[in-house]
N, C-alpha and C positions, 0 to 999 in steps of 0.2 A: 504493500500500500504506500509503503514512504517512497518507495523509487517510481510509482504512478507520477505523487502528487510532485516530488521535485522534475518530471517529466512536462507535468504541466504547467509548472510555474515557467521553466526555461522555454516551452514555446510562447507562454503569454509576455515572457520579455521577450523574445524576440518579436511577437506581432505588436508590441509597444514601440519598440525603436522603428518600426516601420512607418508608425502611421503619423501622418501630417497635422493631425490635432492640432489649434496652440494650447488646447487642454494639456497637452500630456505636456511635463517638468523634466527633466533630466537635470540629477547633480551626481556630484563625482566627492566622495571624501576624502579624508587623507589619505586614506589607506586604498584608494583609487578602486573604490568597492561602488559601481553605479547601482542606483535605487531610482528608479520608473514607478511613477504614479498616476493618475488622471485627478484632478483637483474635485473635489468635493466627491469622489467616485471610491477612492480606495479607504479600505477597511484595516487595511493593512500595509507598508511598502515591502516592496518583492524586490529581494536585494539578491544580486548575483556576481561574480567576481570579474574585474575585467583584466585579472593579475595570472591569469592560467599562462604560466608559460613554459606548463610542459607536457609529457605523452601520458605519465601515468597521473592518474586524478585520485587514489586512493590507495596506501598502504594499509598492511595487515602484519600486526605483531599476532603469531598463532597462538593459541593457548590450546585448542579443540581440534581434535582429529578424526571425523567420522567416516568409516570407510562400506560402501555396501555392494554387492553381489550385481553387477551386470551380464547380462546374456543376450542382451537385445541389442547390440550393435556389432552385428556381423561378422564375428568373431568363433573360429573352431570350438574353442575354450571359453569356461565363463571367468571374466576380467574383477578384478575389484576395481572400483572406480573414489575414489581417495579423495576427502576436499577437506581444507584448512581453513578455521575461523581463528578468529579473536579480535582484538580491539582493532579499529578499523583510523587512521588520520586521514583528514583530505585538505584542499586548500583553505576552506573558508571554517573551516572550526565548526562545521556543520554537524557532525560524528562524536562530538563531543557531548553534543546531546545521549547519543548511545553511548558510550562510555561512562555516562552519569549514570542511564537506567541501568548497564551493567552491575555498578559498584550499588546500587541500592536495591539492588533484586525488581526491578518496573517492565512491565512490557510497556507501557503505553502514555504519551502524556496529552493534556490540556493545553496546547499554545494561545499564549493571551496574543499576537498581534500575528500571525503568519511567518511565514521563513524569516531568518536574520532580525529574529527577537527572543528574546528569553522567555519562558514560561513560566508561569506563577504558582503555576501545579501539575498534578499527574496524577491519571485512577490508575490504581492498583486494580490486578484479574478480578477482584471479585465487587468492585468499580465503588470501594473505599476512594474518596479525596483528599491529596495531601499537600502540604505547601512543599515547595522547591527553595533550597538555601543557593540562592540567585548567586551569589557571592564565591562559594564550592563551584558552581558550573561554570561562571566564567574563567572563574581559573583553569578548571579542565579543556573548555574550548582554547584559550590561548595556549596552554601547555600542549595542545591536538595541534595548533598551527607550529609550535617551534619544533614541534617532533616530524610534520610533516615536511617544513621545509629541511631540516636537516638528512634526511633521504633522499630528499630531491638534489640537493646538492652533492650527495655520495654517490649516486649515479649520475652525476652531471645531464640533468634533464631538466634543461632552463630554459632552452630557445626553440620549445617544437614551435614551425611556423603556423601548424593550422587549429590551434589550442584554445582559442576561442571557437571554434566550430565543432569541436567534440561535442558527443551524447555527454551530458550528467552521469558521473562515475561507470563511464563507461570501459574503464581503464584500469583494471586493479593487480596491486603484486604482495604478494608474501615477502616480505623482510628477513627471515629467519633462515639460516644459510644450511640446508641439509646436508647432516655428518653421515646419517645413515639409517638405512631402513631394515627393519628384522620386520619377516613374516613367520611366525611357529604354528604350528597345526597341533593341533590339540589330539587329534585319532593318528592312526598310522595310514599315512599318505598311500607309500610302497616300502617296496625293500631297502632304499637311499635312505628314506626320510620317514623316519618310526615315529612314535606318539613322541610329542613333546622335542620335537627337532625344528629347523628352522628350514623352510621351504624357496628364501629368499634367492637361491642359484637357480633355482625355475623359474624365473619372476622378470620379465620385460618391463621396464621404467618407462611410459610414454609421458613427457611433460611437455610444457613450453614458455618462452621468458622472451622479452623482448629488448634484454641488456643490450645484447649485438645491435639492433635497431638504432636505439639512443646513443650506443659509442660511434657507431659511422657514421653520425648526423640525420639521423631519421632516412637512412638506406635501408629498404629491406635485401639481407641477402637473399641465399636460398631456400625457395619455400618450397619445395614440388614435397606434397601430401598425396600423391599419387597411391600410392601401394601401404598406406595406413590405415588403420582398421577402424571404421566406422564410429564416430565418438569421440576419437582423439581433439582438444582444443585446435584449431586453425588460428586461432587470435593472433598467436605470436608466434616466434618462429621457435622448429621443434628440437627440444632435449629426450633422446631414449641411450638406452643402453641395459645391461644385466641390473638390476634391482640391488644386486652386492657390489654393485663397481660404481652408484653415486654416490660418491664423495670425493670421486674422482674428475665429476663432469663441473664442479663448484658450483653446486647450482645456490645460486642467492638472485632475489627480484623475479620471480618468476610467478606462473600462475594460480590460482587458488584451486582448480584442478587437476588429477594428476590420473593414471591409471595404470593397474599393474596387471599383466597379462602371465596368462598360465600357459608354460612352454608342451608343459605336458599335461597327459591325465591321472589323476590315481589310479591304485594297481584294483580299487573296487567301486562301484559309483554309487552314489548315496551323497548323506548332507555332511558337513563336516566343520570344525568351529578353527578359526584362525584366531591369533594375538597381533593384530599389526603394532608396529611403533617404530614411529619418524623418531632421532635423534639431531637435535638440534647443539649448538653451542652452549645456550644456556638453559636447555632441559630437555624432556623427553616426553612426546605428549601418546596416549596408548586408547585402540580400542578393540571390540573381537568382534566378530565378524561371522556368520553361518552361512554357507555356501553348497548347492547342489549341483554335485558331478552325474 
């Protein structure tokens, strides 16, 4: 629902700055953030950033790792398909909002004026009303913007040319630089890989990261996705390899999905429970998994 409504707010600025009104205001603040309104019309001002000046619009420091059983994309074998959450930065301290409801257990809040204003409250799931310590949240927002530009400048992603013309977080990467993957199967696979072994030398790595992109000045190299197995990300350009040999590809800034593909089949078919767990720098995030052979 919130990626709807930031959907429609960014076409209704853009069908603002179109129109020849002398209703419609444009001002520009210091922090060179334009705010579009129609004079006696807005309920709210819809503030959008005119400071994008780069490819990726949203990091991810992971915390959550949930991984489940794919079989529908065209594939011999059934894949696990691997996707990474956690606290999310983007340019405008927008996320900081989620970050708030993270740390206070909220799904959902009451915005007192629309996008690029603080909220005065939030119902809780069971649509209890609470006040918002306004004061905690800004702080989080500008702590979401120093955190966000500080990645952006460690991937040197400052001057994409067409960065105003992006989708609304249409752009997202993982921050978190994977050391390595262990997949363990809980039953006895085969004769190789008995109960409680790690399955991870059968295991195809399909990722993709768009680092190469932003180091050659927004070049794309080589994409040919020709003979990849239905599902794999297109977004950005592709990382595979054996499942026990990423740590060797460095992958860091890359995509928030990822897929691990099974080389072979067990020695009996039936269902069976995996332990995946990515290892990271600064932890290790773990989940299990039930799959039919």
């Amino acid at each position: 629902m919130k990626t709807l409504i930031y959907l429609l707010l960014f076409v209704a600025c853009v069908f603002c700055s179109c129109n020849k009104d002398e209703n419609v205001e444009t001002k520009t603040d210091d922090n060179n953030s334009t705010a579009i309104a129609q004079d006696d019309e807005a309920s709210g001002t819809m503030i959008f950033s005119s400071q994008k000046g780069g490819y990726i619009q949203v990091y991810i420091d992971a915390d959550t790792v949930y991984a489940v059983q794919r079989g529908d994309i065209g594939v011999d074998y059934p894949c696990l398909y691997v996707h990474l959450d956690g606290a999310k930065y983007d340019d405008k301290g927008d996320f900081g909002y989620d970050n708030y409801a993270r740390q206070v257990s909220l799904e959902a809040y009451m915005y007192d004026n629309g996008i690029g204003s603080f909220p005065v409250g939030y119902v809780t799931p069971d649509g209890e009303v609470h006040s918002v310590d306004t004061e905690e949240l800004k702080r989080l927002v500008n702590e979401n913007k120093d955190v966000f530009k500080k990645y952006n400048e460690q991937l040197g992603d400052t001057t994409y040319p067409n960065a105003n013309m992006q989708v609304p977080y249409g752009h997202v990467v993982v921050v978190n630089k994977i050391l390595g993957i262990n997949v363990v199967c809980n039953e006895d696979f085969d004769q190789n890989h008995p109960k409680g072994s790690s399955v991870t030398d059968i295991l195809t790595f399909y990722g993709s990261s768009p680092v190469d992109y932003i180091k050659r000045g927004y070049q794309w190299g080589e994409r040919n996705f020709d003979n990849l197995p239905k599902g794999v990300s297109y977004v950005y350009e592709l990382i595979t390899c054996n499942a026990a040999d990423i740590q060797e590809k460095n992958v860091e800034f890359y995509d928030d999905t990822s897929f691990l593909y099974f080389d072979q089949l067990p020695a009996t078919p039936g269902e069976y429970s995996f332990d995946v767990t990515i290892k990271f720098a600064d932890k290790e995030l773990k989940n299990t998994v039930s799959m039919t052979f």
